[in-house]
C-alpha positions in Angstrom: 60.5 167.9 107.7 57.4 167.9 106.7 57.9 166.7 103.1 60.0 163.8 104.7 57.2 163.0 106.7 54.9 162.7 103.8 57.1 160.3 102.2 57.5 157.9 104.5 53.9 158.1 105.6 53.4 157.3 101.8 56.0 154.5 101.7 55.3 152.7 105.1 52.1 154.1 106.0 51.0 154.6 109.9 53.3 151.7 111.1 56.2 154.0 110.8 53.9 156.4 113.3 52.9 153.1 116.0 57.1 152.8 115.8 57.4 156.5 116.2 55.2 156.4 119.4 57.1 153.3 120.6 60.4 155.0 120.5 59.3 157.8 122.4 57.7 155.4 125.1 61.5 153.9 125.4 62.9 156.9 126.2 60.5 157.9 128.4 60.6 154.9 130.6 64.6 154.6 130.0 64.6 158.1 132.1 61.5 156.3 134.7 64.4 153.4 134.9 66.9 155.4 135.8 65.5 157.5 138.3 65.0 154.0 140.5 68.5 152.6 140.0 70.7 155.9 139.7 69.2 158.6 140.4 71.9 160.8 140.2 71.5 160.6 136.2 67.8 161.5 136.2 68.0 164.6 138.7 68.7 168.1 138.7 68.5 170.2 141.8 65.8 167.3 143.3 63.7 167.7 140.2 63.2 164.3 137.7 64.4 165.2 134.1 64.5 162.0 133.0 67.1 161.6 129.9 66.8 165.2 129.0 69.0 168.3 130.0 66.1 170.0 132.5 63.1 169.0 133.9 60.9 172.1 131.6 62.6 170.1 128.7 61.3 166.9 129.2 57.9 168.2 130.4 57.6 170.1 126.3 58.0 166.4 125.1 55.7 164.5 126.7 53.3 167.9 126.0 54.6 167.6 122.4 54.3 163.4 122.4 50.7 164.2 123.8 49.8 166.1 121.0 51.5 163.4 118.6 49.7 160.5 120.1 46.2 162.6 119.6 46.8 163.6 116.1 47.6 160.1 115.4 44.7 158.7 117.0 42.4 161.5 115.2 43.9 160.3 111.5 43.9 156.4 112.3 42.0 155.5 116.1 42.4 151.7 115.4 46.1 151.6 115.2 46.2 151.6 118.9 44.2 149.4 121.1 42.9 150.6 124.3 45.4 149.1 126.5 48.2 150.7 124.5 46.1 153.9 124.8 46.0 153.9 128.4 49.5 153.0 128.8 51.1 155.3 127.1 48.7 158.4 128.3 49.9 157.0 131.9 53.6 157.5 131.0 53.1 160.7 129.4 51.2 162.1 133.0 53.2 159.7 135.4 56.7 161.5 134.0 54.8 165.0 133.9 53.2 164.5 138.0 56.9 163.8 138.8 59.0 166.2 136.9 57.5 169.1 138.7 57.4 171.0 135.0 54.5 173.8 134.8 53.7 172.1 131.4 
């Protein structure tokens, strides 16, 4: 993965990584969406998991998309402006505070 990674960093540079970001964004509200109009997708046992399988599950990703979103900030910090920033650190904690995960 990492040699993928390196080659399409090479070939489309860090708009491939803003895209990346965006994608997770979408599925992390698709799951906030979902828990307003049908619940009964987004629960398990009374505890928000989003799109993913169990509530621990989706709290690694936004832990993992965390980390992502820093590392890409570190490497390029004016791909992002500071309303995008904010945003997306929002979903990340917003979809953390309400899955209940110990992440």
């Amino acid at each position: 993965m990492p040699a993928f990674l390196s080659i399409i960093l090479d070939e489309y540079g860090f708009i491939f990584m803003k895209l990346f970001i965006y994608l997770f964004c979408l599925i992390l509200i698709t799951g906030f969406v979902f828990y307003f109009f049908n619940p009964e997708i987004t629960l398990l046992n009374d505890r928000y998991r989003g799109v993913f399988g169990n509530p621990n599950g989706l709290g690694i990703f936004c832990l993992l998309f965390f980390f992502l979103l820093q590392t890409v900030l570190i490497k390029k910090p004016d791909l992002f402006s500071k309303k995008e920033i904010i945003l997306v650190i929002f979903l990340i904690v917003i979809n953390l505070i309400i899955t209940g995960s110990r992440s």
